[in-house]
C-alpha positions as CSV (number, residue, x, y, z in Angstrom):
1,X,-76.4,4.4,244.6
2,X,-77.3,0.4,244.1
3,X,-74.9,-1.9,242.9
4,X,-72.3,-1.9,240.3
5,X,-72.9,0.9,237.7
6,X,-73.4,-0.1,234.1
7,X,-70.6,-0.3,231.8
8,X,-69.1,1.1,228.7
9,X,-71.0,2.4,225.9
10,X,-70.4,2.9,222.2
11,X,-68.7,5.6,222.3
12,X,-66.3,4.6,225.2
13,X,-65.1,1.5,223.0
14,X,-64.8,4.0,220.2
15,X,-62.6,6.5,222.1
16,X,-60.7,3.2,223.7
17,X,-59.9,1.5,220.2
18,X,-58.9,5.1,219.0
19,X,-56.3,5.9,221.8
20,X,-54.8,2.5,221.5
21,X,-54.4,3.0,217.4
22,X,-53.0,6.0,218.1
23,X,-50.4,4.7,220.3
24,X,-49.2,1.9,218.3
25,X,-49.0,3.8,215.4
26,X,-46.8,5.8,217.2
27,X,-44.2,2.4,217.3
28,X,-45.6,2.2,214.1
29,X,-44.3,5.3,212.9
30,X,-40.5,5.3,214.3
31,X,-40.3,1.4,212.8
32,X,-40.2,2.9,209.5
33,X,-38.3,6.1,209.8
34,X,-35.2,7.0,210.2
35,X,-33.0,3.9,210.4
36,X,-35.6,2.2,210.8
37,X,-34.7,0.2,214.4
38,X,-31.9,-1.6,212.2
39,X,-29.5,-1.3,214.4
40,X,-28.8,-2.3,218.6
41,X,-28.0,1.6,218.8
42,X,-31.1,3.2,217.0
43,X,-33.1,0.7,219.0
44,X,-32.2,0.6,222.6
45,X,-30.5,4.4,222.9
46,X,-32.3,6.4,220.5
47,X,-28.6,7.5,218.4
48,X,-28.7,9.6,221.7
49,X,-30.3,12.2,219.8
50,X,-33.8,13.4,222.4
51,X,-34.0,16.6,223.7
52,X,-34.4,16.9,227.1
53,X,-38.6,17.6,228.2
54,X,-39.4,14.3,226.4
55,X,-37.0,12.1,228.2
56,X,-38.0,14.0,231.4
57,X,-41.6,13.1,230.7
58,X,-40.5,9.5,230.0
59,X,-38.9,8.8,233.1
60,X,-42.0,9.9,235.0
61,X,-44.5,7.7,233.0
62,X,-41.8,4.8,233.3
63,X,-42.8,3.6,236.9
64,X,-45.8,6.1,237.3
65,X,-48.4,3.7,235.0
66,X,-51.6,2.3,235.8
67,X,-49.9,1.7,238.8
68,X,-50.4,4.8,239.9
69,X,-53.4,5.8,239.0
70,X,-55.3,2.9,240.6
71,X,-53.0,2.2,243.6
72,X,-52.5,5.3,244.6
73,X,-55.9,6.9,245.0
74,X,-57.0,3.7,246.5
75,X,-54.4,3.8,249.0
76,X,-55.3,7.2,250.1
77,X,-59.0,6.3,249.9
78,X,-58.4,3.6,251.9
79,X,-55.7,4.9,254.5
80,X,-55.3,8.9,254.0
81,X,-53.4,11.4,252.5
82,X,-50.2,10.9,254.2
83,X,-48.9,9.1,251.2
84,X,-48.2,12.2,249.7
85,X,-45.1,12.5,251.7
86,X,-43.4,9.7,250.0
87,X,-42.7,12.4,246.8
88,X,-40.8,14.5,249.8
89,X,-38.3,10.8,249.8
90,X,-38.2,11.5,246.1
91,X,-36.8,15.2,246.3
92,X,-34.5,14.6,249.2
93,X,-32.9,11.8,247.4
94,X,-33.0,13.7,243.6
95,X,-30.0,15.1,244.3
96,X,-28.0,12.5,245.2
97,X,-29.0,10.4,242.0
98,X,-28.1,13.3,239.7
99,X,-24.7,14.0,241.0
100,X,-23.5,11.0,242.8
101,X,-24.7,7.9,241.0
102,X,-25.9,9.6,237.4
103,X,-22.3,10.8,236.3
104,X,-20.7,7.5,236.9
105,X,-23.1,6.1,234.4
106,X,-23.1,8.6,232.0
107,X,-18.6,8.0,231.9
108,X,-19.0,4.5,230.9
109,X,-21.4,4.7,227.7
110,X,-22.5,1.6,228.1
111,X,-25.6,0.0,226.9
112,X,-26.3,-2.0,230.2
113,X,-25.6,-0.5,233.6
114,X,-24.3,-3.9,234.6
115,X,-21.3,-3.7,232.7
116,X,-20.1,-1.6,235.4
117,X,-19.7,-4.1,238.0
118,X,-17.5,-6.1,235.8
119,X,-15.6,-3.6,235.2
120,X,-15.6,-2.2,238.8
121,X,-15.3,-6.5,240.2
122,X,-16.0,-9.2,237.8
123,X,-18.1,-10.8,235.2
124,X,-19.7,-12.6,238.4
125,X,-20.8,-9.1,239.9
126,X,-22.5,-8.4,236.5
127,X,-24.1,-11.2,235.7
128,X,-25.6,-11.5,239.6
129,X,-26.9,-7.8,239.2
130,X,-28.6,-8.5,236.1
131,X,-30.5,-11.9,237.1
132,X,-31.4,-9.9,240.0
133,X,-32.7,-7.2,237.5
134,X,-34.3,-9.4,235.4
135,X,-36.2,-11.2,238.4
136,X,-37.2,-7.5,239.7
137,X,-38.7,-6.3,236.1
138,X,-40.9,-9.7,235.7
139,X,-42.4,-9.2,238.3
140,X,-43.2,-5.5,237.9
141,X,-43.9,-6.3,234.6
142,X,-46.9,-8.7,235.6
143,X,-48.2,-6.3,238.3
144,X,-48.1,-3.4,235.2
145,X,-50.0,-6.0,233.2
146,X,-52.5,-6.8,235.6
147,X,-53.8,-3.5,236.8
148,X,-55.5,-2.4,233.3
149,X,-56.7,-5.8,233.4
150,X,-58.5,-5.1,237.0
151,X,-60.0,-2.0,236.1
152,X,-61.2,-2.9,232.9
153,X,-63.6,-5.8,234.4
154,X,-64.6,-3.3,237.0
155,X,-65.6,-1.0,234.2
156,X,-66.8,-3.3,231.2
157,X,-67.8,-6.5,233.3
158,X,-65.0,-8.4,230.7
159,X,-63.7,-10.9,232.5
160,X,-60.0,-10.4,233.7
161,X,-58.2,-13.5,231.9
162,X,-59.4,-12.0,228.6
163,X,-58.4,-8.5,229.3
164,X,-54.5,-9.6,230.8
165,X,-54.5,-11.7,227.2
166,X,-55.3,-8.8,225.2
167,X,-52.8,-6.2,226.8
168,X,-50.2,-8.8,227.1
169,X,-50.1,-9.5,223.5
170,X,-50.6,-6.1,222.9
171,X,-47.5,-4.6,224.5
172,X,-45.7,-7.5,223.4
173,X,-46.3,-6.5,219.7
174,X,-46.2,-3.1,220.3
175,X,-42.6,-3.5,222.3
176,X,-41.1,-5.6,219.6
177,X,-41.8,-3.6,216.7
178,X,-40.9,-0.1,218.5
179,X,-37.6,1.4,219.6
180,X,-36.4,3.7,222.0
181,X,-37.6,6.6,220.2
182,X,-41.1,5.3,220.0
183,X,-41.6,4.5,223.8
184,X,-40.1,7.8,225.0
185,X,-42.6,9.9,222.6
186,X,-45.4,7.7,223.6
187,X,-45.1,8.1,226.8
188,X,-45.7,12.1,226.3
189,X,-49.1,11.5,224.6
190,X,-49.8,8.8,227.4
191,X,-49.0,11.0,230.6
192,X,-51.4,13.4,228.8
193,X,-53.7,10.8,228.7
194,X,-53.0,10.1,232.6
195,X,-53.4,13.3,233.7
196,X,-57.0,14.2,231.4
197,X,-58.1,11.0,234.2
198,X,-57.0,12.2,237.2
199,X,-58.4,15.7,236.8
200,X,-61.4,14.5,235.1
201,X,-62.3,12.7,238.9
202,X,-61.4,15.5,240.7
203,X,-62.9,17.8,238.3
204,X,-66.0,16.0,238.7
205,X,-66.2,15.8,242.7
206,X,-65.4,19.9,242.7
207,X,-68.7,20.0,240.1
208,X,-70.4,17.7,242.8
209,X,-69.3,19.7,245.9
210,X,-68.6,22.9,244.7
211,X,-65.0,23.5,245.6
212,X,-61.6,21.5,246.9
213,X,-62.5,22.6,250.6
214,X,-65.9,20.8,251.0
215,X,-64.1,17.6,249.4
216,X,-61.2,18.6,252.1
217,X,-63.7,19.0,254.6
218,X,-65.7,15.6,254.1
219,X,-62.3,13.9,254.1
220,X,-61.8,15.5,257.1
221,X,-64.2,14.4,258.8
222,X,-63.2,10.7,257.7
223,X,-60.3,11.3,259.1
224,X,-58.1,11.1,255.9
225,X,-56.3,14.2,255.9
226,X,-54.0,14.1,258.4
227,X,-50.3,13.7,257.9
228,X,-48.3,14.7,260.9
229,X,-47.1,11.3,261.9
230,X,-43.9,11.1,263.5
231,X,-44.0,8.2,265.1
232,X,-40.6,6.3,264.6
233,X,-41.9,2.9,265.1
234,X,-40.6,0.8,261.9
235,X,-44.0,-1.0,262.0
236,X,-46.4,1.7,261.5
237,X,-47.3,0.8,258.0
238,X,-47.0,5.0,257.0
239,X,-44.9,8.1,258.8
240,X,-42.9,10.5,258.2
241,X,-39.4,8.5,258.6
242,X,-41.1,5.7,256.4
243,X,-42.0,7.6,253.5
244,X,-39.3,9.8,253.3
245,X,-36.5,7.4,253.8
246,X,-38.0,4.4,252.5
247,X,-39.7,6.1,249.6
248,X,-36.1,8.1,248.8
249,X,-34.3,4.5,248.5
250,X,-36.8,3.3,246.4
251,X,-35.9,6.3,244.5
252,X,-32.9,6.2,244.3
253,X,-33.2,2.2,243.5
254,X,-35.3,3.3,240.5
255,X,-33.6,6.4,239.2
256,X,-29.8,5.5,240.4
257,X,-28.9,2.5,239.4
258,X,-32.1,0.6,237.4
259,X,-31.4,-0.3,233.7
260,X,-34.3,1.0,232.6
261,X,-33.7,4.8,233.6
262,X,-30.4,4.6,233.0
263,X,-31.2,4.1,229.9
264,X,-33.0,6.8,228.9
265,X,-30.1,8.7,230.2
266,X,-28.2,8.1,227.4
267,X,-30.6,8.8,224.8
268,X,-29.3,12.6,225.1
269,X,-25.7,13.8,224.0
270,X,-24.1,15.0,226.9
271,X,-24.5,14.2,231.2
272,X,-25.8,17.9,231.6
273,X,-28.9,17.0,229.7
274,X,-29.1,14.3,231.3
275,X,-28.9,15.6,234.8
276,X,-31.6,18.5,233.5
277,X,-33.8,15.8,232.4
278,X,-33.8,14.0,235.9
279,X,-34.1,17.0,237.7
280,X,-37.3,18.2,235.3
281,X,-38.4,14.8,235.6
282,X,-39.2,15.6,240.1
283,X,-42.0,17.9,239.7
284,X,-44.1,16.3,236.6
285,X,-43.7,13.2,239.0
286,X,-45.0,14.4,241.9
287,X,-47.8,16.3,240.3
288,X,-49.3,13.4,239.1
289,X,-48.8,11.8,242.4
290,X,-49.9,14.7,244.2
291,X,-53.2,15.1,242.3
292,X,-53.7,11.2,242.0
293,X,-53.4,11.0,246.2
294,X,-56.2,13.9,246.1
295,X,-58.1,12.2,243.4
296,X,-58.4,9.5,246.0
297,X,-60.3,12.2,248.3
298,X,-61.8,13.1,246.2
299,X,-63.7,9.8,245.2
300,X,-63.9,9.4,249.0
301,X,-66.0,13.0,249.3
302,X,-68.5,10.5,246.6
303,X,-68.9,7.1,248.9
304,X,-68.2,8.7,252.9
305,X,-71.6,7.1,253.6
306,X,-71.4,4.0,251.3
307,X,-68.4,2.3,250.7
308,X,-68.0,0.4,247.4
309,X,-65.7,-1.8,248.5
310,X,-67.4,-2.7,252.1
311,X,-70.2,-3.1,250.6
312,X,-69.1,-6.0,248.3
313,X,-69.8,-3.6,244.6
314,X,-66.0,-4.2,244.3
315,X,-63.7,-6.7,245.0
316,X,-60.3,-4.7,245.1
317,X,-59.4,-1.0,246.0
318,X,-57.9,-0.6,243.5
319,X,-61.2,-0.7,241.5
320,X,-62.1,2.0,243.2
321,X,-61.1,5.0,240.7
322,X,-62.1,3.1,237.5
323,X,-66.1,2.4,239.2
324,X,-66.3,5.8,240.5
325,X,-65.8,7.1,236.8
326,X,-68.5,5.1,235.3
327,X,-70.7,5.9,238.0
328,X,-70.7,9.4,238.3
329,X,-69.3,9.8,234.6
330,X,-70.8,7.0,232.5
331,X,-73.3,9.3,231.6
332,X,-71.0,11.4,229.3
333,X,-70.4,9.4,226.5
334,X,-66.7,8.7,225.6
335,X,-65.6,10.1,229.2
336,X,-65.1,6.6,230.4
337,X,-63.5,5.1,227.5
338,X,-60.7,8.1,227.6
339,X,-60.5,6.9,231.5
340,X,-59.8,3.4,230.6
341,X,-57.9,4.5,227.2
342,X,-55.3,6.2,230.0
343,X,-54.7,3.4,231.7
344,X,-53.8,1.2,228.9
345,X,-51.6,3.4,227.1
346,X,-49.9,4.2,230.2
347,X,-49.5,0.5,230.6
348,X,-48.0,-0.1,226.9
349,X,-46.0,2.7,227.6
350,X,-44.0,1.4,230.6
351,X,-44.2,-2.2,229.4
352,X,-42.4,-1.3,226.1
353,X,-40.2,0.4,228.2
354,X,-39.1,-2.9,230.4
355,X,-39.5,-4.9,227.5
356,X,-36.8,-2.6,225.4
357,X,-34.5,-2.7,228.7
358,X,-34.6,-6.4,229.8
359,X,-34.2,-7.1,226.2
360,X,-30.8,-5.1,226.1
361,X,-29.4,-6.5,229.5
362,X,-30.3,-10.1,227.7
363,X,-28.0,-9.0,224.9
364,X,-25.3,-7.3,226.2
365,X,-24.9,-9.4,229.6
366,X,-26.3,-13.2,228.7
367,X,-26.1,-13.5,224.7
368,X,-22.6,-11.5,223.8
369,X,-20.6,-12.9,226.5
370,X,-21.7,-16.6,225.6
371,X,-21.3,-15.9,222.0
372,X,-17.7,-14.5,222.5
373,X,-17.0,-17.7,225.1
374,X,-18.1,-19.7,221.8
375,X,-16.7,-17.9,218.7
376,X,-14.7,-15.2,218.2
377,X,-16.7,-13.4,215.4
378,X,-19.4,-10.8,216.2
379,X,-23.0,-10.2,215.2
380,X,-23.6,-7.6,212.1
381,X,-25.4,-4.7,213.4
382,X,-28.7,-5.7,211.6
383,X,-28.7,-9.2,213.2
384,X,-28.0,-7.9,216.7
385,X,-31.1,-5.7,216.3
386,X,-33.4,-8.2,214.8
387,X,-31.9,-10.6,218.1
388,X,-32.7,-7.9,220.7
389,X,-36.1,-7.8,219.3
390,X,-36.8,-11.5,219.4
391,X,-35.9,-11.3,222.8
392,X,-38.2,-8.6,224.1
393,X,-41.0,-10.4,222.4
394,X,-40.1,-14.0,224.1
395,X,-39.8,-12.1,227.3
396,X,-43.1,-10.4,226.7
397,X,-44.5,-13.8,226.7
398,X,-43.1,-14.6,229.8
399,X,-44.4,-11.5,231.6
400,X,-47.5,-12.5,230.1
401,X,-47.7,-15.6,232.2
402,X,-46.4,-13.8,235.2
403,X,-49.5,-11.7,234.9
404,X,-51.6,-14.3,236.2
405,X,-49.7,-15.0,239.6
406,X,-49.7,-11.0,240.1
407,X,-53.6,-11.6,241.8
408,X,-52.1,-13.0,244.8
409,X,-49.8,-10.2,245.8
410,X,-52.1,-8.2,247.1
411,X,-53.4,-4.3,246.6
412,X,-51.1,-3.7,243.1
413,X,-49.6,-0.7,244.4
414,X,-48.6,-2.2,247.5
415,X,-47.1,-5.5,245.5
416,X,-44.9,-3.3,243.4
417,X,-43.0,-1.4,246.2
418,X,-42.4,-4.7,248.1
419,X,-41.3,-6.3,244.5
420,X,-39.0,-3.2,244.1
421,X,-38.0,-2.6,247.6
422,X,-37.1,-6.5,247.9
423,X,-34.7,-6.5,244.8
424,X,-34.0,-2.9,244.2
425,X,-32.8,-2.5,247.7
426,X,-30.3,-5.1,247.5
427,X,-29.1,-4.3,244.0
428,X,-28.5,-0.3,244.9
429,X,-26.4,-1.7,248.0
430,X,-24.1,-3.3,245.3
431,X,-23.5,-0.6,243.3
432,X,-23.0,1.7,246.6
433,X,-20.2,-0.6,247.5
434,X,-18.4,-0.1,244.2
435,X,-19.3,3.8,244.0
436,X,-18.1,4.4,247.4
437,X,-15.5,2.2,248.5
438,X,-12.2,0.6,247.9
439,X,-12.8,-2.0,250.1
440,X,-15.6,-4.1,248.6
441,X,-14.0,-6.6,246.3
442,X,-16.2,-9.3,244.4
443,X,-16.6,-12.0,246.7
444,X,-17.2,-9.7,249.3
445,X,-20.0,-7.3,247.5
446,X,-21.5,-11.0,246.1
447,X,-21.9,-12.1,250.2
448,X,-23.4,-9.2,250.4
449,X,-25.8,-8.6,247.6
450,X,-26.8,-12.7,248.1
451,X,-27.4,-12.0,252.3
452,X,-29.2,-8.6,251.3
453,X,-31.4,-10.5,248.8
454,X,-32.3,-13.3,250.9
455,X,-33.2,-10.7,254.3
456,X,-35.4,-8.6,251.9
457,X,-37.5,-11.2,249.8
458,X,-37.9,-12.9,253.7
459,X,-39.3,-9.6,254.9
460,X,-40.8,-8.7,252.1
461,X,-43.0,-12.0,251.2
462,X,-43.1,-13.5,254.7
463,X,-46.7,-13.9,256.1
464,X,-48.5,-10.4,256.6
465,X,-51.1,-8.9,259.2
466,X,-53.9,-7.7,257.0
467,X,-54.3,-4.5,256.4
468,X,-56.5,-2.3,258.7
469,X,-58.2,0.3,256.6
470,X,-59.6,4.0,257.9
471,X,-63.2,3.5,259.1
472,X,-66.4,3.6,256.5
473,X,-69.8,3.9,256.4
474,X,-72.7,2.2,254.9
475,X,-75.2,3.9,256.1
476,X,-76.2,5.5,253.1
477,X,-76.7,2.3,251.1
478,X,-79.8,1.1,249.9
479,X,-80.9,-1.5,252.5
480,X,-79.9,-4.6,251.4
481,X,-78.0,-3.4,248.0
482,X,-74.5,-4.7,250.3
483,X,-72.7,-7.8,250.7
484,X,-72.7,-9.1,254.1
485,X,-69.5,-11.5,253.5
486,X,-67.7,-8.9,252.2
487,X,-67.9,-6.3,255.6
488,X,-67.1,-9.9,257.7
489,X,-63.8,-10.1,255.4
490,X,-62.9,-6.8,256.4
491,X,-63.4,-6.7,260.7
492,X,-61.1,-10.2,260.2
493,X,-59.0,-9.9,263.9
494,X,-54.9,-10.7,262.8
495,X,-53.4,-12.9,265.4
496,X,-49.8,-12.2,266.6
497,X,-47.2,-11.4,264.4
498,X,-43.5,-11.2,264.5
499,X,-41.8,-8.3,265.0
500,X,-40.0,-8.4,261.6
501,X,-43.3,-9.7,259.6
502,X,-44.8,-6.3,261.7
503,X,-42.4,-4.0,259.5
504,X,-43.6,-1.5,257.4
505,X,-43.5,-3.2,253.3
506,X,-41.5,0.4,252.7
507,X,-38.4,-0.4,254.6
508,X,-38.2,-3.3,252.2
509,X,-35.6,-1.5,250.5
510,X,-33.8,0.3,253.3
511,X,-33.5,-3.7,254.9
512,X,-32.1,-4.7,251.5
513,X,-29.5,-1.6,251.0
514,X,-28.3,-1.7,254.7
515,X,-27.8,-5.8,254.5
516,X,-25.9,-5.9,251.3
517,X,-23.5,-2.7,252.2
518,X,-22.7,-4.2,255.7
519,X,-22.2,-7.4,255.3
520,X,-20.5,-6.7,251.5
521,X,-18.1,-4.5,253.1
522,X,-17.2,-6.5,255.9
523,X,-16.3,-9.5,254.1
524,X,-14.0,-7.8,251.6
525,X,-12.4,-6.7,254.3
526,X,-11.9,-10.2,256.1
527,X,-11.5,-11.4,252.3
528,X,-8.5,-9.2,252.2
529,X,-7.4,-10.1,255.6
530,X,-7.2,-13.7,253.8
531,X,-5.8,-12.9,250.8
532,X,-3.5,-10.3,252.5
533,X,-4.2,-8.1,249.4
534,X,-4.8,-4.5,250.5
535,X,-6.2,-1.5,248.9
536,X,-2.8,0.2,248.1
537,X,-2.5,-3.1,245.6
538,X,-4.9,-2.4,243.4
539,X,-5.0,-0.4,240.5
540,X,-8.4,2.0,240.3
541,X,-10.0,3.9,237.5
542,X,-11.6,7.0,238.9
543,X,-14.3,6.8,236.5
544,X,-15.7,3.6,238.3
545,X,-16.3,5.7,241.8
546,X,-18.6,8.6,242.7
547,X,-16.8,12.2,242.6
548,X,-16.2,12.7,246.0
549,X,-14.2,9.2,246.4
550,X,-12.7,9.3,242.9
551,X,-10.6,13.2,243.6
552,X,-8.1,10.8,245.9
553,X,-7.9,7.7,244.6
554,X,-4.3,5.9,244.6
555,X,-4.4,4.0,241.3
556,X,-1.5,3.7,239.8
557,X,2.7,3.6,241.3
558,X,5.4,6.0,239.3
559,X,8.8,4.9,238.8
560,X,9.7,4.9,242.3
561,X,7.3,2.6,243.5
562,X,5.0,5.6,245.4
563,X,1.7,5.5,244.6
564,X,-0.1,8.8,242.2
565,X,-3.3,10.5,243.7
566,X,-5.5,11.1,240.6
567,X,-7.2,14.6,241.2
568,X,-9.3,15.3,238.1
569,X,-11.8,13.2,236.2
570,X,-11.4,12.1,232.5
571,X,-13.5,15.0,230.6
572,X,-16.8,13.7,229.5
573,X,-17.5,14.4,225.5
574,X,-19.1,12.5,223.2
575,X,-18.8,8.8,223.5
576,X,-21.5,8.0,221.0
577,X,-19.0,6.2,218.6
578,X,-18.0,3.6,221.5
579,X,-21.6,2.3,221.2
């Protein structure tokens, strides 16, 4: 193998153009049906009308994009197949999500999640969480952006400004015009589209090798298969403890309390469905996840004895998946085109998502508060809709730009945990201090969630030691087909770093969470000690607090002046008509 391979043929554009049709007619479809996206409800929730398997689906595909399919089987190219631990984080923590944080939700109705934390300790609390929300999503949302962008140059040679252009404006249209019923069902026919790539690489390698255990056993001997590290130092970048706790509070920073998943949530009737829908939602994740860490093995099993990267063919590893299909596929015509058709879709999927989330956090926590601080009349359902789409197609347009600044985060998949794990951390620490405590008050939980943010985005963006990938081979390069420059970038010796900057980027979160819940916590309780207001003073609604908390909660006096332990929840039913 010489060089880059050659790029896209007819058919490939063909099968590329035909995908992306299919996927905005899709938004296309549900614009003119039904009620047509007329009004905030049909729009953002659906008229909480899905079944469950779709939704399930759509809250894999919603932080499991191009992402994931180029990050991840680079990552375990590149370092080994101990990722794969990380969806272990993800079951451990399921549970907690679905009947700890979930039900909470699910009581309220609400369009954004945020309105809980006024409700639970100001209009402050809320409209902190959702800046913070807002900051975490434009970010994400530039990384999602940029990735089909990066493989797309790998594959076609088009240049990467033109490519973020295109699938920026394209997921901004696509976004505006579609509803929540549109990006949940197109994110079915995406995943498809996801998993067709990922077993189409390892599909290939097995036709190469002739079965999983020579690709197993060439891996092997790379040493990329093993996974038994226990080692409890917090700055080895991967082990057991990292993946499985850091990786579960990303989870639970994702699934528990993010906007975005929450609302999908409500797009179904009752919290049952709901919880069935999260639960379904574990194993489709990790068998994408699972086969995409292989498919990184698998591509390995191709270039043991000539790395792509090392060699200077590619300038990211996250190229590595998208130049491995042209080169050993490009052959077939339309194969890679599907490959590249995947990742788009995928990307319009999870961008339409954010868009159609930010854009209802704009409404309900920035626009109606101002309006109702400035008039007392409301918006008509029909202008409220037409609003919330203005807004997700100015803040497409924003994410757009954001795009371009994405390049110097790093390895994408790497970038979007610390960009999660920095904000997400923080954020889930907030909303554990009103789930589980009567202590934190606002200007306690605020001191925390500001000290949580500021630790975390410190950590998190502070001055890295580069990476130190597995050992590779170029011995089975054509002599002088490799980029000398390149291999010097890559023996660069890191000079000291602090122990902190050391950490691994997947306590990002865990740093966050335990910052904001400590020091929230402890200063509502010196706040109180000021303010010499105690616990037995306030007046609690069980709804606002986990089940556990919420069976003995004092919240209201009787006639005497003793104070009523509340030990049943308000039944939940049908709430659709307080939308």
């Amino acid at each position: 193998m010489e060089g880059h391979p050659s790029g896209f043929g007819v058919w490939d554009y063909v099968i590329l153009v035909l995908v992306l049709l299919i996927s905005s007619s899709i938004g296309i479809y549900y614009r003119f049906t039904g009620g047509k996206q007329k009004t905030v409800r049909e729009y953002l929730l659906a008229d909480q009308n899905l079944s469950v398997y779709p939704v399930a689906i759509s809250l894999m595909a919603s932080f499991m994009s191009a992402i994931t399919i180029l990050g991840v089987s680079g990552e375990n190219y590149m370092f080994g197949f101990q990722f794969i631990l990380i969806y272990l984080g993800h079951l451990v923590f399921t549970p907690v999500a679905v009947y700890l944080y979930l039900p909470v939700f699910f009581r309220l109705q609400t369009t954004s999640a945020y309105k809980y934390l006024e409700l639970r300790f100001g209009r402050s609390s809320r409209l902190a969480a959702s800046l913070a929300y807002t900051l975490q999503m434009t970010l994400y949302t530039g990384v999602v952006i940029y990735a089909p962008a990066l493989a797309l140059e790998a594959l076609t040679g088009i240049h990467r400004v033109t490519a973020v252009m295109t699938t920026g404006l394209v997921c901004t249209f696509y976004s505006t015009i579609g509803g929540m019923k549109a990006v949940v069902m197109t994110d079915v026919f995406q995943s498809l589209l996801m998993f067709i790539g990922v077993f189409s690489v390892i599909g290939s390698a097995i036709a190469t090798h002739g079965g999983i255990s020579e690709i197993w056993k060439i891996a092997s001997k790379g040493n990329r298969t093993d996974i038994w590290n226990f080692n409890p130092d917090p700055t080895v970048r991967h082990s057991w403890l990292s993946l499985i706790l850091g990786g579960g509070v990303l989870f639970l920073s994702l699934y528990g309390v993010n906007q975005t998943q929450i609302q999908r949530y409500l797009t179904v009737r009752d919290l049952k469905r709901a919880q069935k829908a999260l639960w379904l939602n574990w194993p489709i994740f990790c068998l994408l996840g699972v086969t995409t860490s292989f498919a990184g093995l698998a591509i390995y099993s191709k270039y043991s004895t000539c790395d792509p990267l090392k060699a200077g063919y590619i300038t990211s590893m996250d190229q590595l998946m998208p130049y491995y299909v042209v080169d050993t596929m490009g052959h077939i015509p339309g194969l890679a085109g599907l490959f590249v058709a995947g990742i788009f879709s995928a990307t319009l999927s999870t961008v339409s998502a954010i868009l159609n989330s930010v854009a209802a956090v704009a409404m309900e926590d920035y626009y109606k508060p101002f309006r109702a601080y400035l008039h007392k009349s409301e918006l008509s359902p029909k202008s409220a809709a037409t609003l919330t789409k203005c807004i997700a197609l100015v803040y497409g347009l924003i994410c757009l730009g954001m795009a371009f600044l994405v390049q110097h985060l790093g390895a994408i998949l790497k970038a979007s945990l610390t960009i999660f794990g920095a904000v997400g951390g923080p954020v889930l620490g907030f909303f554990t201090l009103g789930m589980f405590t009567r202590m934190a008050n606002e200007v306690g939980s605020l001191l925390g969630l500001l000290c949580g943010m500021i630790v975390a985005m410190w950590v998190a963006f502070a001055p890295k030691p580069p990476l130190r990938p597995l050992p590779s081979s170029l011995h089975g390069c054509a002599a002088g087909s490799f980029n000398v420059t390149s291999i010097k970038k890559l023996q660069i010796i890191p000079r000291d770093f602090p122990w902190l900057y050391r950490v691994s980027y997947l306590y990002n979160g865990v740093i966050g969470l335990v910052v904001t819940f400590v020091v929230g916590y402890i200063a509502s309780l010196i706040a109180r000690q000021i303010t010499r207001k105690t616990i037995k003073d306030e007046n609690y609604d069980p709804n606002l607090f986990a089940r556990p908390l919420a069976r003995d909660l004092p919240i209201r006096r009787d006639e005497k002046g003793e104070f009523q332990l509340v030990r049943k929840f308000e039944p939940i039913e049908d709430m659709s008509t307080r939308l």
